[in-house]
N, C-alpha and C positions, 0 to 999 in steps of 0.2 A: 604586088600581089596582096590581094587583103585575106587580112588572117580574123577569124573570131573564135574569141578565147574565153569560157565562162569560168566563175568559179563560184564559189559560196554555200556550195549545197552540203549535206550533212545528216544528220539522224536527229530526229525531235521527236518528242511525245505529241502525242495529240494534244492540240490546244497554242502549241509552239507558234513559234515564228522564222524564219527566214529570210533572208535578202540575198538576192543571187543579180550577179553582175555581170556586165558580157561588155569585152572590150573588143572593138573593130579597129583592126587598124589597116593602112596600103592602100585608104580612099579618102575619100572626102566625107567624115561621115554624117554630114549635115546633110547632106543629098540621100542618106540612106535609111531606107524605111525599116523599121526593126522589129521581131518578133520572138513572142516564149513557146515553144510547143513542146510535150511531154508524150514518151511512151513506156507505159507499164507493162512489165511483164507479159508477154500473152496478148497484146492489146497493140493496135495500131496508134498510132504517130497521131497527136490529135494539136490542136490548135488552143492554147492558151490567152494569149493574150498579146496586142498587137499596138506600134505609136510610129505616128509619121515623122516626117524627115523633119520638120521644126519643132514636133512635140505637142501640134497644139491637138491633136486628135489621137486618141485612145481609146481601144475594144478591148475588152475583158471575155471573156466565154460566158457561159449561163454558169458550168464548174467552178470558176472563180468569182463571180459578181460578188461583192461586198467583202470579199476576201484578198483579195488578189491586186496590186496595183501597178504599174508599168510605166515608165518615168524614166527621162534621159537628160543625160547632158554633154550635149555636145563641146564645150569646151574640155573634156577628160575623153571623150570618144568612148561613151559610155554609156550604156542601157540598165536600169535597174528592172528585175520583180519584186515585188515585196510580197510576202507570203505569209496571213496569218491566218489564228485558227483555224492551223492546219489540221489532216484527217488522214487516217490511213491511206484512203483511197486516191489521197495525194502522193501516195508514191510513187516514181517513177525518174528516170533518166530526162532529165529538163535540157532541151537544147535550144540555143540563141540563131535565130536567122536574119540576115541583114541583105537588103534589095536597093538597087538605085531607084527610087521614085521620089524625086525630090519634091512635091508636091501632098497636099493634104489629102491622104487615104489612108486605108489599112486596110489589107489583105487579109485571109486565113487561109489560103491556101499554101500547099507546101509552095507548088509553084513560081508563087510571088518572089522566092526570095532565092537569090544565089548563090550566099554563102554562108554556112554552117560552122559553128563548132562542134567538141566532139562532144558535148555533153555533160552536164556536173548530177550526181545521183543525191536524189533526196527521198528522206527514209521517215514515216512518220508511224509511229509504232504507236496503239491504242492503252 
């Protein structure tokens, strides 16, 4: 059964940084396409930022470009975000989605992806 498990998230001032981590485990997870997507209060489920099963393809949203970076490594079965100069409006519940597509793509759709963790809350205060 694969589990995914994030952790990392926290409360920062604007301007911060974060590293949020999401660990898959009960697959193969080099065969597994991974993605960040976040929802704020009041607000739908949106699509952050996405990397394929070897790592060599990476999507960032418009939200995060030049902020935001998504990075793995498969020997730890392991996804990073890295999050900087962060902004209020980066608050939200960040959850890790992980999909078999062992091949070079990335999705944004929720669809893409099958398994979920429950979510780690990040809090950036002005």
């Amino acid at each position: 059964q694969v589990q995914v498990v994030e952790s990392g998230g926290g409360s920062v001032q604007a301007g911060g940084s974060l590293r949020l981590s999401c660990v898959v485990s009960g697959g193969v997870f080099s065969t597994f396409a991974v993605a960040w997507f976040r929802q704020a209060p009041g607000k739908e489920r949106e699509f952050v930022a996405g990397i394929s099963a070897s790592g060599g393809t990476t999507y960032v949203a418009d939200s995060g470009k030049g902020r935001f970076t998504i990075s793995r490594d498969n020997a730890k079965n392991t996804a990073y975000l890295q999050t900087n100069s962060l902004k209020p409006e980066d608050t939200a519940v960040y959850y890790c989605a992980a999909g078999f597509r062992p091949f070079e793509s990335v999705r944004a759709t929720e669809t893409s992806y099958t398994y979920w963790g429950q979510g780690t809350q990040v809090t950036v205060s002005s």
